[in-house]
N, C-alpha and C positions, 0 to 999 in steps of 0.2 A: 504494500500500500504506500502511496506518495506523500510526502509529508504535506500537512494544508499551510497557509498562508495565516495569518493569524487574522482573527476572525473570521477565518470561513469553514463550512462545514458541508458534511454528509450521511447521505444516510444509508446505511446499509441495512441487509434483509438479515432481522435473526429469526429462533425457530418459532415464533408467535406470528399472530395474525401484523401487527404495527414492524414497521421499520423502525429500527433504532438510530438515533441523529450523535455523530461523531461531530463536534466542534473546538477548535481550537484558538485558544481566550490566552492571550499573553502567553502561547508556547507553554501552556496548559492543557490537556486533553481533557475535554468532560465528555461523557456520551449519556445517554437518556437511558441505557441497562443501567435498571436498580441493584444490580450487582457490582457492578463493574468497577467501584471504589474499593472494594472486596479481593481484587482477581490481581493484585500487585502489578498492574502495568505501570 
C-alpha cells in the first residue's frame, strides 16, 4: 500500500458489510476499524 499524503484518505473493503476509511492526520494513521488501535501498527 502507498503511503497517503497527509490528510488524505481511503477506504478499503474489510470482512463486514461498510468499508473501512484509512486516513492520515499529521503522519498519523487513524482508520475507522474499532480495533485497529488494538492490532500494534
Amino acid at each position: 500500500m502507498p503511503d497517503l499524503d497527509d490528510g488524505a484518505s481511503i477506504e478499503m473493503q474489510g470482512s463486514g458489510s461498510k468499508p473501512y476509511k484509512l486516513t492520515n492526520v499529521g503522519g498519523i494513521y487513524r482508520c475507522s476499524y474499532p480495533a485497529y488501535s488494538t492490532l500494534g501498527a
